[in-house]
C-alpha positions in Angstrom: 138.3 -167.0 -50.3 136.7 -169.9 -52.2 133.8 -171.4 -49.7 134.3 -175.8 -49.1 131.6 -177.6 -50.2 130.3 -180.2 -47.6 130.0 -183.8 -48.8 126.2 -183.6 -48.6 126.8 -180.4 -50.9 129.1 -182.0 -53.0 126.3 -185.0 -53.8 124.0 -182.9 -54.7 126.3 -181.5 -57.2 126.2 -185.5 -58.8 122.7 -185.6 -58.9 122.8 -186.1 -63.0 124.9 -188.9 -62.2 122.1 -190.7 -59.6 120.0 -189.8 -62.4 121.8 -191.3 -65.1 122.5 -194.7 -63.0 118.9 -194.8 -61.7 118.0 -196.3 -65.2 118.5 -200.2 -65.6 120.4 -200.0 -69.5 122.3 -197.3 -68.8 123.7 -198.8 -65.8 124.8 -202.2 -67.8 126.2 -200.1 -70.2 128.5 -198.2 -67.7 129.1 -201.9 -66.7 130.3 -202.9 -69.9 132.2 -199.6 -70.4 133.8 -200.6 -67.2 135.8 -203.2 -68.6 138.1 -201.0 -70.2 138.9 -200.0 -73.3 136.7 -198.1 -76.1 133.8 -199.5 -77.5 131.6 -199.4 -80.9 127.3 -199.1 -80.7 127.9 -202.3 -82.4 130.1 -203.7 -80.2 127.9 -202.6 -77.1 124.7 -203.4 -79.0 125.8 -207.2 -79.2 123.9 -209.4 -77.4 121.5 -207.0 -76.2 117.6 -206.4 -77.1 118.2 -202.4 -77.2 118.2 -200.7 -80.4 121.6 -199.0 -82.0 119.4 -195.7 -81.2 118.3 -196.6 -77.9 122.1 -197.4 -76.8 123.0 -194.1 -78.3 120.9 -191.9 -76.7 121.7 -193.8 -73.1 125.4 -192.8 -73.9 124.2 -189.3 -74.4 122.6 -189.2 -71.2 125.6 -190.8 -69.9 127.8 -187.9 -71.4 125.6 -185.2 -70.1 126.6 -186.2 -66.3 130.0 -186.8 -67.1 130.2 -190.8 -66.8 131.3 -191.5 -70.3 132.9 -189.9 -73.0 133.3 -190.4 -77.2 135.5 -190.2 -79.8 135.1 -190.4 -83.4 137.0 -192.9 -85.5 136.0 -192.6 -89.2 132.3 -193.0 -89.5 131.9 -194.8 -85.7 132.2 -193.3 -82.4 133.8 -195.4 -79.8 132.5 -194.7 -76.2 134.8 -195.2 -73.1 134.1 -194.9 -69.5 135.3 -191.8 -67.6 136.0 -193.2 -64.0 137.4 -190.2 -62.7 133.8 -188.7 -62.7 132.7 -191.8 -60.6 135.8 -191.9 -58.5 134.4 -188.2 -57.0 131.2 -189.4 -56.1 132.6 -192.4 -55.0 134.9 -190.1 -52.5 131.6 -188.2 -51.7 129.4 -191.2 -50.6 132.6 -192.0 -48.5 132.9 -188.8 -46.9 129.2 -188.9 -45.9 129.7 -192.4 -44.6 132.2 -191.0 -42.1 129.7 -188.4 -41.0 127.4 -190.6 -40.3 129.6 -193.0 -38.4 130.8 -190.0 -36.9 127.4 -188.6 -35.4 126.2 -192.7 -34.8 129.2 -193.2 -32.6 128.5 -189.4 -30.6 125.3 -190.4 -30.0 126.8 -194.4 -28.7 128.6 -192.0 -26.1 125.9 -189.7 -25.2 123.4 -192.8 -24.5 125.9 -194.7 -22.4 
């Protein structure tokens, strides 16, 4: 029988995400991703003081926990946000949430 995974569990399972929005350009560029549809280096580069590289090594960290995801298109890739990825830690951080309400309001009851 497959064991559950507590929320608390389950976060710790999205630590490489934490880890991947703890730094400032990768979390604009999940920002930008965010607004839909696919996007070029170029496209993502414009406007910005961070290097073609730079940006393409942020979306390879950004791969590597999941949050984005590429697809090649001749000579370009085009970079899209995965949202499912950050819809399940979004549920996690939820779930905790409740716990903690959960225990705040046992101990409300115990103190009154």
């Amino acid at each position: 029988m497959a064991r559950r995974h507590s929320a608390a569990e389950k976060l710790v399972e999205s630590e490489p995400v934490f880890a991947a929005l703890a730094d400032r350009t990768r979390l604009r560029l999940v920002a930008r991703l965010s607004e839909g549809g696919r996007w070029s280096i170029a496209r993502l580069t414009t406007g910005s003081k961070v290097s073609r590289q730079a940006v393409t090594k942020h979306l390879q960290a950004l791969a590597g926990a999941g949050l984005v995801r590429s697809e090649r298109q001749g000579r370009e890739h085009l970079w899209e946000l995965h949202a499912e990825r950050l819809g399940r830690v979004g549920a996690d951080l939820e779930a905790i949430s409740r716990q903690w309400d959960q225990a705040l309001e046992r101990l409300r009851r115990f103190v009154e």
